[in-house]
N, C-alpha and C positions, 0 to 999 in steps of 0.2 A: 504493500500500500504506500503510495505517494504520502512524503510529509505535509502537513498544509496545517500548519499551526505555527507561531514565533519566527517564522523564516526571513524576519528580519531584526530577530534579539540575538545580540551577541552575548548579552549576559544578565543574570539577576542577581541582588544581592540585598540580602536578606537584613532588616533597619532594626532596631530596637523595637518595642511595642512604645507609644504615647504614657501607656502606664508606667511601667520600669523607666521610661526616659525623666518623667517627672521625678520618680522616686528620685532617680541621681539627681538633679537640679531641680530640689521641690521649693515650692510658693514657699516665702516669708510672710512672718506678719506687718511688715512697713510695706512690702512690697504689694499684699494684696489690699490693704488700707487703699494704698494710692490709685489700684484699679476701679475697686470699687466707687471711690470718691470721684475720681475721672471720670468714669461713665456717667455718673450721676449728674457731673457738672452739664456734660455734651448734653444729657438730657432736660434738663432744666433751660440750657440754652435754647435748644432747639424748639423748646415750648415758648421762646420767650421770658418766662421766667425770670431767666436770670439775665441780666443785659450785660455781662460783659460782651466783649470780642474774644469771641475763639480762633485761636492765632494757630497753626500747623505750622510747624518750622523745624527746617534740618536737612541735612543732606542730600540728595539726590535717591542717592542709594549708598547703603554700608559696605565698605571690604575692608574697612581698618577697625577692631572693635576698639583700639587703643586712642586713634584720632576723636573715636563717637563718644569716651565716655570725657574725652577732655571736653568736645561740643558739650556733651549733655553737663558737665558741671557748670559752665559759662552758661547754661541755656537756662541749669535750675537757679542760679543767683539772680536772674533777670526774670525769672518766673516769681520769686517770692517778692521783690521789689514791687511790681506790677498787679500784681494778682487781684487787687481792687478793681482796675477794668479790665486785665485781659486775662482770656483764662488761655495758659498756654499748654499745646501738647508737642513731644517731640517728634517729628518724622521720621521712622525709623523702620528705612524701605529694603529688607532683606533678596524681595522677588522683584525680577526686571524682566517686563513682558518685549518680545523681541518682533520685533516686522520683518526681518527676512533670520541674520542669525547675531552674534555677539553674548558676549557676557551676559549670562540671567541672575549673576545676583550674589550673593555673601552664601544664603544657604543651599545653590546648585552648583557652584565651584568656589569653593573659599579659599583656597590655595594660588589661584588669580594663572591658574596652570591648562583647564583643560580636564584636570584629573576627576574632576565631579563628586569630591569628596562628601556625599551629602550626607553621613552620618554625622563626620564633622561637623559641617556647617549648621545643620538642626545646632549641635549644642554650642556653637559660638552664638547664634542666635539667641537664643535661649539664656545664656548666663550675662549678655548685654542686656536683656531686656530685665531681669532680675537686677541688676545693676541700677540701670537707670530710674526703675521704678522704685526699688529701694532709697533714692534721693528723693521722694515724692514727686517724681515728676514722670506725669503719665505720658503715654508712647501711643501714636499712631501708625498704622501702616495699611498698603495695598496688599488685599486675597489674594493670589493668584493660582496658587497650587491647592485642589479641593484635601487633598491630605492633609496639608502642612498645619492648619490651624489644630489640627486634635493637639500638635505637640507644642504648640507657643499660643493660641490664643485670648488663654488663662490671662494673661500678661500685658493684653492689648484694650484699652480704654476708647481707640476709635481706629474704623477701618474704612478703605474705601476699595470700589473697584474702578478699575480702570477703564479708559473710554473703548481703548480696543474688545473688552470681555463684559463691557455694560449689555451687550446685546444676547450675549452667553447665556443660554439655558440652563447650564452648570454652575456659572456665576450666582444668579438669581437664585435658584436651589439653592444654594450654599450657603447664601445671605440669610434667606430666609429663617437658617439655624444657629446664624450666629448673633454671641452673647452680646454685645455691644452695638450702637450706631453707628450704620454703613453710610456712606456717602459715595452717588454712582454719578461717575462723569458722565457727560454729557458725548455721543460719539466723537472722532477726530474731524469730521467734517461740519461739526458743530449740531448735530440736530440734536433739539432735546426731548424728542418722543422715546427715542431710544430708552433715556435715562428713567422718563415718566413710567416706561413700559416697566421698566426694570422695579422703580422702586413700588409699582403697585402688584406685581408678581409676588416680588420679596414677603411684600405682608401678608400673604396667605400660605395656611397649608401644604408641604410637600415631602413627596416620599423619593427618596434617590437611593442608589447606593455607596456604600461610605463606608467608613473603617471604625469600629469604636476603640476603644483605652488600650484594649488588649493589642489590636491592629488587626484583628479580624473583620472581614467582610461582610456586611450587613446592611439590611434595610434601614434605613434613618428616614423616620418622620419627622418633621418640624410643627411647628403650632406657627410660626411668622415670624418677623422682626419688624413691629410701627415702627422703627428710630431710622428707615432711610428718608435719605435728604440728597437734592440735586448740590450738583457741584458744576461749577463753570469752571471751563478749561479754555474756554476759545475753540475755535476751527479754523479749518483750511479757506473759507470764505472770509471769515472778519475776527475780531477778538470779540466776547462777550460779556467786557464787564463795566463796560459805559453804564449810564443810567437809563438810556432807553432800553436795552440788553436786560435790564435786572427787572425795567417795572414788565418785559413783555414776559421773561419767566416766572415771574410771579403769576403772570396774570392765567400764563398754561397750567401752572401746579392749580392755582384755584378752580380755576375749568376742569381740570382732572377729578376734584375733591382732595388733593393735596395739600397739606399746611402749607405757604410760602415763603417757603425759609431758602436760603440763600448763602452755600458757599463759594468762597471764589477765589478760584486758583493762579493766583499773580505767575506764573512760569506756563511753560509749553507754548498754544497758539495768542494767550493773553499776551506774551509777551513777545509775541514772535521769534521764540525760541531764541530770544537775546538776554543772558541771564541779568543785562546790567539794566533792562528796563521795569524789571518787576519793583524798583522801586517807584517807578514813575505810576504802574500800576495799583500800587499799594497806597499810594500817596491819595489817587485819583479816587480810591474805593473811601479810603479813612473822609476824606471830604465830604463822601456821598451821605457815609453814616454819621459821621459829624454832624451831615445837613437837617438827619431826620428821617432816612431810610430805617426803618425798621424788621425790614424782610432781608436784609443782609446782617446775618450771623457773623459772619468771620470770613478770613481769608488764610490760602496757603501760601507758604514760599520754600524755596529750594535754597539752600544757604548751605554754607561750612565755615570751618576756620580760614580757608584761603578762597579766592575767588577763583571762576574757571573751573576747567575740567583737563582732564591728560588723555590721552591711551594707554592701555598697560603694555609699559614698557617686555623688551626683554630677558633685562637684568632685574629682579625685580628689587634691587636695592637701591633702581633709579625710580623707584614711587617718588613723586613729591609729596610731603608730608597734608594732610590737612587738605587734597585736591582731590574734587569728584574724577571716578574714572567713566561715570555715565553722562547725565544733561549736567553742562554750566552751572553752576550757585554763585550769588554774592557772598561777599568775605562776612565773615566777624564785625567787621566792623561797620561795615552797613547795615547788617541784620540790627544791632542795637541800635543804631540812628533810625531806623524804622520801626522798631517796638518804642520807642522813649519816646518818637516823635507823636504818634497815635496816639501812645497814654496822653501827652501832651493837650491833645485836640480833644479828645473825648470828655 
């Protein structure tokens, strides 16, 4: 008999269960105080409730966890300073969804090699997130891998999916079971029925298959997640995060029967993929809400300790230190002229 199964796997290799993984890197008590308080805050926001700004900020994506916990100490002193109007979480984007091929991310190759060390990279992942959350400062990130949450998303205070998987049937499923508020971008070509589809999917019922604790195969039912929220990213047509831009998404989510709540991502098509204009962005949004906008919650930014991005190098002792190796960030020191600035106006 012909083979006609795997005939294009080279190999399997067998991960830890989510259970045992936690055991070795299990929940604190400071660490899970700050999730839960995190959630609580994203949710309170997104009622309105609470009026700070919810600020997303940090890196592009992670491959140094050493670079991120220095961000993340700089990020939590400006987080306690502030915290009266902003409520800040940190960006801490492990998965990097890919358009043709490149680097997917800290926990698909963390070795910066090719090697795909992904048992690895789970617990590099894993014991930064334990880290940072232990300074009381909650952690955001994008879903990408329907596994990956059973093993880190204990730890995670807000999520979002991405505009390329907002249309994802997978995606949606997966939202629908997760513990916190998802935020679903808007497609790359800007439309936001996509995102509308997605977040009223989310809130209902679904049965997929999934992996539980053990890492066994199984049916997973969901009950929903209410806590999705659209995200502007801009498109390939225009950016969307002028004022006419926010009153017409407001004005879809209410026609949907959506709350119109409103976040807004200063980087990607906002900024024309120029990482040095997300502050012009950011300026332009603090204004809006300044003015009176109350359907824009927060915005995100793409920031590190140095501005720019690299390749990865060869040698990999030519890293520059503190540099995205995915999309552009502003420096350190932009990112604080931009948070101090908003506290400022608000």
């Amino acid at each position: 008999m012909q083979p006609t199964q795997d005939l294009n796997i080279t190999d399997m290799i067998q991960l830890t269960s989510p259970r045992v993984f936690k055991a070795e890197l299990p929940m604190t008590e400071a660490a899970n105080r700050t999730v839960v308080e995190g959630r609580q805050a994203v949710k309170r926001i997104l009622r309105k409730e609470d009026r700070r700004l919810l600020a997303v900020v940090g890196p592009c994506s992670i491959h140094d966890p050493r670079a991120a916990r220095e961000y993340a100490g700089r990020l939590n002193v400006l987080r306690l300073e502030l915290q009266d109007k902003i409520c800040v979480v940190m960006r801490v984007y492990f998965e990097k969804p890919r358009t043709t091929v490149g680097w997917k991310g800290l926990i698909s190759d963390p070795h910066l090699d090719g090697s795909d060390d992904m048992g690895t990279g789970l617990r590099l992942a894993r014991q930064l997130l334990l880290d940072i959350n232990q300074l009381g400062l909650a952690a955001g990130t994008e879903m990408l891998d329907p596994i990956t949450p059973q093993y880190n998303s204990d730890l995670i205070s807000w999520a979002s999916i991405g505009a390329r998987t907002t249309e994802s049937q997978t995606h949606r499923e997966m939202a629908s079971g997760l513990s916190m508020p998802v935020g679903f971008k808007n497609s790359t070509a800007g439309d936001l029925q996509v995102a509308l589809n997605a977040m009223e999917s989310a809130r209902h019922a679904h049965s997929f298959l999934g992996i539980d604790q053990e890492g066994r195969t199984c049916l997973v039912r969901t009950k929903g997640n209410p806590w999705g929220h659209l995200v502007l990213r801009g498109g390939s047509a225009k950016p969307n995060y002028d004022a006419e831009s926010l009153a017409d998404a407001a004005g879809q989510l209410r026609k949907a029967g959506l709350d119109p709540v409103l976040l807004v991502d200063c980087s990607h098509a906002n900024s024309s993929k120029k990482h040095e204009r997300q502050e012009e962005v950011w300026q332009d949004l603090v204004k809006q809400r300044a003015g009176g906008n109350k359907d824009l919650i927060g915005m995100m930014v793409e920031s590190n300790i140095e501005e720019g991005n690299q390749k990865i190098p060869r040698d990999l002792k030519d890293l520059r230190y503190g540099v995205s190796i995915t999309d552009a960030c502003v420096d350190w020191e932009t990112t604080e002229r931009m948070l101090r600035e908003a506290y400022a106006q608000l």
